[in-house]
Backbone as ProteinMPNN parsed JSONL, in Angstrom:
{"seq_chain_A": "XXXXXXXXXXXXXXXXXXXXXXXXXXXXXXXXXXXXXXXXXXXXXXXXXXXXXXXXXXXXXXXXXXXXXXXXXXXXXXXXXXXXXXXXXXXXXXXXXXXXXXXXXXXXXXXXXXXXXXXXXXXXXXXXXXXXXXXXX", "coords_chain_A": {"N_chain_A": [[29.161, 4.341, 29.989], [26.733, 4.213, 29.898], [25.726, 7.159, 30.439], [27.001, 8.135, 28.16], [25.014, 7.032, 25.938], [22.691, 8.411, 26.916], [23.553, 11.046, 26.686], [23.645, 11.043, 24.123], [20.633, 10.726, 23.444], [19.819, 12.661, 24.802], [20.591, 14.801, 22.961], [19.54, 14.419, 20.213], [16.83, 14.143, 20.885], [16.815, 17.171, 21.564], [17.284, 18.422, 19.428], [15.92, 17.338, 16.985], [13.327, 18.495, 18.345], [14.179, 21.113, 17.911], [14.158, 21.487, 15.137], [11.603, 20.955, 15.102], [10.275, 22.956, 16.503], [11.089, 24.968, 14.35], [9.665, 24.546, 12.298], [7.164, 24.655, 13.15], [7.233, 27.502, 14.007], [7.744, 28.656, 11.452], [5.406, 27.714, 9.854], [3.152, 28.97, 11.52], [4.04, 31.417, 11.076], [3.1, 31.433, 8.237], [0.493, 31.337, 7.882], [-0.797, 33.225, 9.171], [0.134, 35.492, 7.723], [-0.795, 34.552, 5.28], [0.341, 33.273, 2.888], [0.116, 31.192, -0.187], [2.01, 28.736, 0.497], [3.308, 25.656, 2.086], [3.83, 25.541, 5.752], [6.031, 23.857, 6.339], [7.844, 24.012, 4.142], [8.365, 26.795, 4.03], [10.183, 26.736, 6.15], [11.916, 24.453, 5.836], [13.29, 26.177, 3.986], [13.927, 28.31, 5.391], [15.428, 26.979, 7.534], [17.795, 25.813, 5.583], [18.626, 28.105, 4.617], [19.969, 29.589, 6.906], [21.659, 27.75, 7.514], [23.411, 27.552, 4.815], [24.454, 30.384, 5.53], [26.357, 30.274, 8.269], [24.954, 30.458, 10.42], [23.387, 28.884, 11.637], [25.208, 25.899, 12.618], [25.933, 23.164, 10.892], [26.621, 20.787, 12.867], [24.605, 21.124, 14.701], [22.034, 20.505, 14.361], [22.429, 17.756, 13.109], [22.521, 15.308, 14.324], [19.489, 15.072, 15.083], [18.704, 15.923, 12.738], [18.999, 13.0, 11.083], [18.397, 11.098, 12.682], [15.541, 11.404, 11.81], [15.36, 11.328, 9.465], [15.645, 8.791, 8.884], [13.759, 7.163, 10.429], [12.126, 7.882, 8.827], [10.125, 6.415, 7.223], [8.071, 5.378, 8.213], [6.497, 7.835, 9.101], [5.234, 7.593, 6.855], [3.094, 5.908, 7.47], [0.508, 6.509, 7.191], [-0.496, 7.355, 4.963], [-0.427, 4.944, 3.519], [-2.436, 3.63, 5.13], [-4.239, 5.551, 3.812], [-4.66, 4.872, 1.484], [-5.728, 1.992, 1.572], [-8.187, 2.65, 2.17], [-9.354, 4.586, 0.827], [-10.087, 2.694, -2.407], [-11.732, 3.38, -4.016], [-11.589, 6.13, -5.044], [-8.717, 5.715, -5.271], [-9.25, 4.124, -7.707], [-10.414, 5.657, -9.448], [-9.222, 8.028, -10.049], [-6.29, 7.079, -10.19], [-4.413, 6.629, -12.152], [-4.146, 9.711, -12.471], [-3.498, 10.615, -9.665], [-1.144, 8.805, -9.455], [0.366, 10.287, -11.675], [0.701, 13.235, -10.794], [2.317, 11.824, -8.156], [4.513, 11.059, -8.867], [5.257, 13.175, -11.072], [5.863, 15.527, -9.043], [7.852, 14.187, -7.386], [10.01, 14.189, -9.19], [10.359, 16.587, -9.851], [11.301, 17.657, -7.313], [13.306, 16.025, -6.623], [15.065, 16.789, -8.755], [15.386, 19.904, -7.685], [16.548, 18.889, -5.6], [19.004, 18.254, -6.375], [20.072, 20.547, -7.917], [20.336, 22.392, -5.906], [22.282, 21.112, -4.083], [24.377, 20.831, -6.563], [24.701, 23.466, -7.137], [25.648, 24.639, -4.189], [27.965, 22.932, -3.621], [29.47, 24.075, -5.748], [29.78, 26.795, -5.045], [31.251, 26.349, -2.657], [33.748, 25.572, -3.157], [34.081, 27.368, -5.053], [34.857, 29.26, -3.122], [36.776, 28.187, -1.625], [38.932, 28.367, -3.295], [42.278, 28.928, -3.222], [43.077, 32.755, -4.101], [43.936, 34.534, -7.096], [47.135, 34.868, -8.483], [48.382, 38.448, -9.672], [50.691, 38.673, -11.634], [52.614, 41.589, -13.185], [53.14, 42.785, -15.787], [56.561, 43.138, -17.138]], "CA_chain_A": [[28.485, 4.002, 28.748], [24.924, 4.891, 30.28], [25.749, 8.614, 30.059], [26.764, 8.874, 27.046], [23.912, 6.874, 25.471], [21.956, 9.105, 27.443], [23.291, 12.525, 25.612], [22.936, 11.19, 22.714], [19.77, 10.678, 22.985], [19.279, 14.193, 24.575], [20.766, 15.508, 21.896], [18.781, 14.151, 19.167], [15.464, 14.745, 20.894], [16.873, 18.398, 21.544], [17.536, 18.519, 18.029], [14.323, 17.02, 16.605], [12.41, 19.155, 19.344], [14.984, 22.874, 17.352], [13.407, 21.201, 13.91], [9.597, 20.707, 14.88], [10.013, 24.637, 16.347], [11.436, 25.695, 13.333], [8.288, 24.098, 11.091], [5.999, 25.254, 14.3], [6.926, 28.96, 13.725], [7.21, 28.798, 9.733], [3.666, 27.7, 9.863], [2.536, 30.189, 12.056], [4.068, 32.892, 9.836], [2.351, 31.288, 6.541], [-0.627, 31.198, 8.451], [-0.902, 34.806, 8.963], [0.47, 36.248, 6.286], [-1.488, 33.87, 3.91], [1.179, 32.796, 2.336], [-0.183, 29.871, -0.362], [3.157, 27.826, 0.574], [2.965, 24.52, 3.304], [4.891, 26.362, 6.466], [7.324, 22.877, 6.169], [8.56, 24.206, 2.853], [9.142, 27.586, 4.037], [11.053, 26.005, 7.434], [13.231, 23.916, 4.62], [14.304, 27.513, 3.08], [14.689, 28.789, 6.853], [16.874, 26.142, 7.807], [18.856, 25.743, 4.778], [19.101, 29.644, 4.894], [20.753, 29.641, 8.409], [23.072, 26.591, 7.506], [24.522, 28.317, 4.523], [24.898, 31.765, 6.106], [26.876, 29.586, 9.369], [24.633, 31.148, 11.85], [23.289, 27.522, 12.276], [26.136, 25.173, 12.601], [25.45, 21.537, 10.862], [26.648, 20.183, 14.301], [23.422, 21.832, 16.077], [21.142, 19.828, 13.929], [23.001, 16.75, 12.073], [21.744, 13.672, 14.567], [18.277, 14.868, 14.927], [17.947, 14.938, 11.317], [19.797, 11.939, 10.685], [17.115, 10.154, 13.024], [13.784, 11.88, 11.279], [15.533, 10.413, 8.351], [16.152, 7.312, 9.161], [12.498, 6.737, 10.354], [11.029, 8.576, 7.702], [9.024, 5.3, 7.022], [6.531, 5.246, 10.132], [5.469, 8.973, 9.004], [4.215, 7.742, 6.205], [2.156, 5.1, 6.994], [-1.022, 7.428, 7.396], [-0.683, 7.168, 3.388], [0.045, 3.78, 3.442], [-3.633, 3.261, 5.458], [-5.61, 5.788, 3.72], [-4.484, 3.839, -0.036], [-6.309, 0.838, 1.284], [-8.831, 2.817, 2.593], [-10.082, 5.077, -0.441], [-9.585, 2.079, -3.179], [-12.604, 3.217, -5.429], [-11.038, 6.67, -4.854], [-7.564, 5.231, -6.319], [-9.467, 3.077, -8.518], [-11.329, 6.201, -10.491], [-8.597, 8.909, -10.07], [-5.233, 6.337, -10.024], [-3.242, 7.299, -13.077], [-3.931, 11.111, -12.119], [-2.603, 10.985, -8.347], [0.124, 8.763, -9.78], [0.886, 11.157, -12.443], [0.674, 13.829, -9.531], [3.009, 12.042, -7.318], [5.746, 11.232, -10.097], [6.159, 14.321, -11.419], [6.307, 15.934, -7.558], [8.743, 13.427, -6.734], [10.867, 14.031, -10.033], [10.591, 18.145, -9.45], [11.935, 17.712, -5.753], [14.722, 15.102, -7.11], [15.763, 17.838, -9.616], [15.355, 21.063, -7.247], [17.599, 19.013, -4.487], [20.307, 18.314, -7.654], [20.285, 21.856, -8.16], [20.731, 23.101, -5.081], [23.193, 20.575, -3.848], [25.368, 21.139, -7.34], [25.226, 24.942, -6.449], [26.016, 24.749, -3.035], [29.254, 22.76, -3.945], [30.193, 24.983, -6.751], [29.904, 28.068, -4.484], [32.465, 25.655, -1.702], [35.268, 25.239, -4.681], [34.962, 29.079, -5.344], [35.275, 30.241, -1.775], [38.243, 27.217, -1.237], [40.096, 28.7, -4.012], [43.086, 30.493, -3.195], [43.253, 33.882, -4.725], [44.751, 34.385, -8.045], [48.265, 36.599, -8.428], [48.427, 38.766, -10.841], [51.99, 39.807, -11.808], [52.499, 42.526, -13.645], [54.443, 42.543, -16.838], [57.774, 44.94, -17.022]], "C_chain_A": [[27.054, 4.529, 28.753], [24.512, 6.165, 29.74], [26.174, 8.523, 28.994], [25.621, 7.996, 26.149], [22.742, 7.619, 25.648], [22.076, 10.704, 27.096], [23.498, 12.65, 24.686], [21.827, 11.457, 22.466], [19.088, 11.741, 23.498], [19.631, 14.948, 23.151], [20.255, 15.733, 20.839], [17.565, 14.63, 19.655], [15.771, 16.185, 21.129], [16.906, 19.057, 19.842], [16.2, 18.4, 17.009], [13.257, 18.433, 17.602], [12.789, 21.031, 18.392], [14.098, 22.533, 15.967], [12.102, 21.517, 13.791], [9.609, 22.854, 15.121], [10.609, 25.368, 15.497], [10.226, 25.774, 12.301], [7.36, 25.048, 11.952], [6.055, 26.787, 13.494], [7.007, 29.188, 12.339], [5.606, 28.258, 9.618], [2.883, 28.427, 10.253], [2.665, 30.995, 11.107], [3.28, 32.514, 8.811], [1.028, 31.637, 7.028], [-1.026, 32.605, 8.705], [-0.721, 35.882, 8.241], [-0.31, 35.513, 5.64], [-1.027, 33.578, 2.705], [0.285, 31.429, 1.559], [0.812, 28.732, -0.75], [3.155, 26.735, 2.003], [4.007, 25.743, 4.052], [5.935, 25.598, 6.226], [8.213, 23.299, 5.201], [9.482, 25.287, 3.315], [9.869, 27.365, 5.359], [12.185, 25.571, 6.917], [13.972, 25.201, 4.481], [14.858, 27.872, 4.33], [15.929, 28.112, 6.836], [18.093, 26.039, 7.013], [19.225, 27.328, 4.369], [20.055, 29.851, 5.69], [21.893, 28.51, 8.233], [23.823, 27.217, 6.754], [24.95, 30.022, 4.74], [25.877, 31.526, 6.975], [26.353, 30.211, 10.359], [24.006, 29.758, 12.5], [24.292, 26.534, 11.816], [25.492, 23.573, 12.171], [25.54, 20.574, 11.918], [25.189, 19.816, 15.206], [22.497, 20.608, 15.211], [20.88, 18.351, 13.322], [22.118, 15.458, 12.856], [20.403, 13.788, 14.938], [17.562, 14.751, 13.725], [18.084, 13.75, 10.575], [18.63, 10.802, 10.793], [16.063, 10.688, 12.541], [14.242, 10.635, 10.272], [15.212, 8.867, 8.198], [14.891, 6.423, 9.892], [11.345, 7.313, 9.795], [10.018, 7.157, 7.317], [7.546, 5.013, 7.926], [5.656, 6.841, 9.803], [4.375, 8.746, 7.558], [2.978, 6.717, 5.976], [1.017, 5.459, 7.223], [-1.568, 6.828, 5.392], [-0.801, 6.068, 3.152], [-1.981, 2.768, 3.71], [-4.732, 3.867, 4.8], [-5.695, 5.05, 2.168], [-5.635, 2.833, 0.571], [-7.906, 1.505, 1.971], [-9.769, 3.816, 1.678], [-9.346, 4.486, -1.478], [-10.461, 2.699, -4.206], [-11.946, 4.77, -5.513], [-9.669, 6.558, -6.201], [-8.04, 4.684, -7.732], [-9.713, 4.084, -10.05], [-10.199, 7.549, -10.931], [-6.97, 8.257, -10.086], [-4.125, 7.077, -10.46], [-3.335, 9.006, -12.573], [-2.722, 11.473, -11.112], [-1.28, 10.219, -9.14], [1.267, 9.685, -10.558], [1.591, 12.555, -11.407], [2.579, 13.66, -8.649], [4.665, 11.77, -8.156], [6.767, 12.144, -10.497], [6.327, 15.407, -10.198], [7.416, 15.343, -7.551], [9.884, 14.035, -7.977], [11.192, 15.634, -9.965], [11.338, 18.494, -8.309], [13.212, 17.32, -5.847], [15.857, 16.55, -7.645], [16.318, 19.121, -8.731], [16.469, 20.277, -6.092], [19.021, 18.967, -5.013], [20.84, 19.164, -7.566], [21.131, 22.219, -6.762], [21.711, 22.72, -4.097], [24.8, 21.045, -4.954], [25.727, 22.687, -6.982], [25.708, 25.376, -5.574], [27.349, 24.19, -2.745], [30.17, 23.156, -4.864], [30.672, 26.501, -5.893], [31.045, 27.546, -3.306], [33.328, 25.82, -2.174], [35.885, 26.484, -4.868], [35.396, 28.933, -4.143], [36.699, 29.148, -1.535], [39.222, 27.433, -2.069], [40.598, 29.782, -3.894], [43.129, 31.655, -4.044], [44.094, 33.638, -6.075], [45.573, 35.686, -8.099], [48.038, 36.647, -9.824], [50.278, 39.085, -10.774], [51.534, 40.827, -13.242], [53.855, 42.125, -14.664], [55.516, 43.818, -16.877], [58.16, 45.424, -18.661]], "O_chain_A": [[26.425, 5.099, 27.862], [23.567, 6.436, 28.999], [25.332, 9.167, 28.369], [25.285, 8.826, 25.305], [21.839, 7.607, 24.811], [21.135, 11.497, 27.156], [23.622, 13.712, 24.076], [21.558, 12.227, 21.545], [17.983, 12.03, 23.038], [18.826, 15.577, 22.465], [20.282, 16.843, 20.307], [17.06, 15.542, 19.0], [14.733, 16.782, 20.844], [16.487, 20.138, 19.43], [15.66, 19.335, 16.418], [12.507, 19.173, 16.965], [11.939, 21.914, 18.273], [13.269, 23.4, 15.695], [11.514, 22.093, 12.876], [9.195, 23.727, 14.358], [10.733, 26.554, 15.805], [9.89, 26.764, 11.651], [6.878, 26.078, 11.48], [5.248, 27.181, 12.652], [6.221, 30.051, 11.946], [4.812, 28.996, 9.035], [1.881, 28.702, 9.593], [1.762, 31.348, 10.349], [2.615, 33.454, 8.375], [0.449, 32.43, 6.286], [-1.987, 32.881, 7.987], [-1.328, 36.952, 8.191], [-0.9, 36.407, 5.033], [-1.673, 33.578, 1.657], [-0.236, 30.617, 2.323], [0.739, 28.001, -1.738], [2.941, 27.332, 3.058], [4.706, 26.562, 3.456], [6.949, 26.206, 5.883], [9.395, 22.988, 5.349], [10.711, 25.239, 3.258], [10.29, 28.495, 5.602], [13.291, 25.997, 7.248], [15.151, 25.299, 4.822], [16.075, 27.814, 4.504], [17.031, 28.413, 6.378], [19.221, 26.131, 7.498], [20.267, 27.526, 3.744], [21.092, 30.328, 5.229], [22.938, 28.54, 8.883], [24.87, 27.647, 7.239], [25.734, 30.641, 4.02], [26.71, 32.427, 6.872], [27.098, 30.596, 11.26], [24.103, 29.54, 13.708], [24.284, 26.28, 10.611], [24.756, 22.922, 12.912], [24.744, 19.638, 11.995], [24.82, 18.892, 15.93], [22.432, 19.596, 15.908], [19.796, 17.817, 13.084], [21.279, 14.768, 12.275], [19.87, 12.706, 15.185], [16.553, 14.11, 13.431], [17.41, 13.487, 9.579], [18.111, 10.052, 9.967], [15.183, 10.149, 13.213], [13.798, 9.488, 10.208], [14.599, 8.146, 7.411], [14.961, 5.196, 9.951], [10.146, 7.299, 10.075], [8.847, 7.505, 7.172], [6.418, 4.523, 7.994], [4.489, 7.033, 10.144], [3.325, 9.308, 7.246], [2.214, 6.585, 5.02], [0.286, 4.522, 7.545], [-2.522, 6.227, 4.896], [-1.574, 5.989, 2.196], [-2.543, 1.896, 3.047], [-5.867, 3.393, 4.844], [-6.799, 4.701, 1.747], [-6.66, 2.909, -0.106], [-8.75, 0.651, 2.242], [-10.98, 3.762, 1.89], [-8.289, 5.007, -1.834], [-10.034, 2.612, -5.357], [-11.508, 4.705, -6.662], [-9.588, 6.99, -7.351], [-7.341, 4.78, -8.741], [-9.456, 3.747, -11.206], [-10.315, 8.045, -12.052], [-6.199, 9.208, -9.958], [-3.288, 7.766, -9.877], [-2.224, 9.45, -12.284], [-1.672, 12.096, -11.27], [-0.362, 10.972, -9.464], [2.464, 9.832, -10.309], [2.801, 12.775, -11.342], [3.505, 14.458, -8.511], [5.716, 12.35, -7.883], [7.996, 12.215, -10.474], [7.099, 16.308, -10.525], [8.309, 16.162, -7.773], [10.883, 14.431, -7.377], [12.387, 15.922, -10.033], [11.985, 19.541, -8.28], [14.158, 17.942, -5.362], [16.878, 17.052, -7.175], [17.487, 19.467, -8.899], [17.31, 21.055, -5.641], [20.004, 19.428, -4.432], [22.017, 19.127, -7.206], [22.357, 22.287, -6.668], [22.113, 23.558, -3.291], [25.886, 21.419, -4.51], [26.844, 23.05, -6.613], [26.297, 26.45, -5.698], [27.998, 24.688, -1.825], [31.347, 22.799, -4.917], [31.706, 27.131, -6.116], [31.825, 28.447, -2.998], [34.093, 26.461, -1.453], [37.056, 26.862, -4.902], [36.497, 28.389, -4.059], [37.72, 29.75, -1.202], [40.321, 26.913, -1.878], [40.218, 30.934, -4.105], [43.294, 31.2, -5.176], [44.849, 32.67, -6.16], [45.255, 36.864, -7.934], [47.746, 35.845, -10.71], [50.869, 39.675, -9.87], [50.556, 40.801, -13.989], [54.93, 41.546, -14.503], [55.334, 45.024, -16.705], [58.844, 46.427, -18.863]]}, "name": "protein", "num_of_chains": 1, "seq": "XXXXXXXXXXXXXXXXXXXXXXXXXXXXXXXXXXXXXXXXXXXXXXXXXXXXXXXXXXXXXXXXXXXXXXXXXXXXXXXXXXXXXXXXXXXXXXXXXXXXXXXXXXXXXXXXXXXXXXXXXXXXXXXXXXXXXXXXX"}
């Protein structure tokens, strides 16, 4: 039982550890090129590049992102501290950043819609058998 609790939890930190050096070197590249895109974003396109091509297997990556996920709450409590920490901040600029983070949040919603509905429309084609033609006599 030990061992395998024990490559799980290699697995995941090997996994998490293939993620961070995926962001690592998309950042670098933005960073030199001068790209005005976060490197994380262009890491997202990487990754989801390499998943639907199958040169990265969802296997290789599934329970380290499972766990980011799944404590996605703890990364953001930086935000969480600097809210109570620039209130006159919030107080004078509020509705803006809210406005801000709204329509972010509702652009991201939409763009993962998209690219989820497309990505299972393009499954359906490729899973559909061929069509015969006959030929009329």
């Amino acid at each position: 039982m030990q061992a395998s609790r024990f490559s799980i939890l290699t697995a995941r930190i090997t996994q998490v550890l293939a993620l961070v050096a995926v962001w690592w070197a998309a950042d670098e590249l933005v960073r030199r090129i001068g790209l005005p895109i976060p490197g994380g974003v262009v890491g997202l396109f990487v990754v989801l590049a390499l998943l639907l091509s199958g040169k990265l297997p969802l296997h290789r990556i599934d329970q380290g992102a499972r766990w980011l996920l799944a404590d996605m709450l703890v990364f953001f409590v930086p935000a969480a501290v600097a809210m109570v920490r620039y209130r006159d901040l919030l107080a004078s600029e509020g509705l803006k950043l809210l406005a801000v983070i709204v329509l972010g949040n509702a652009c991201v919603m939409l763009a993962t819609a998209l690219t989820v509905e497309w990505a299972v429309r393009r499954r359906r084609v490729r899973a559909r058998p061929p069509a015969r033609h006959e030929e009329a006599a």
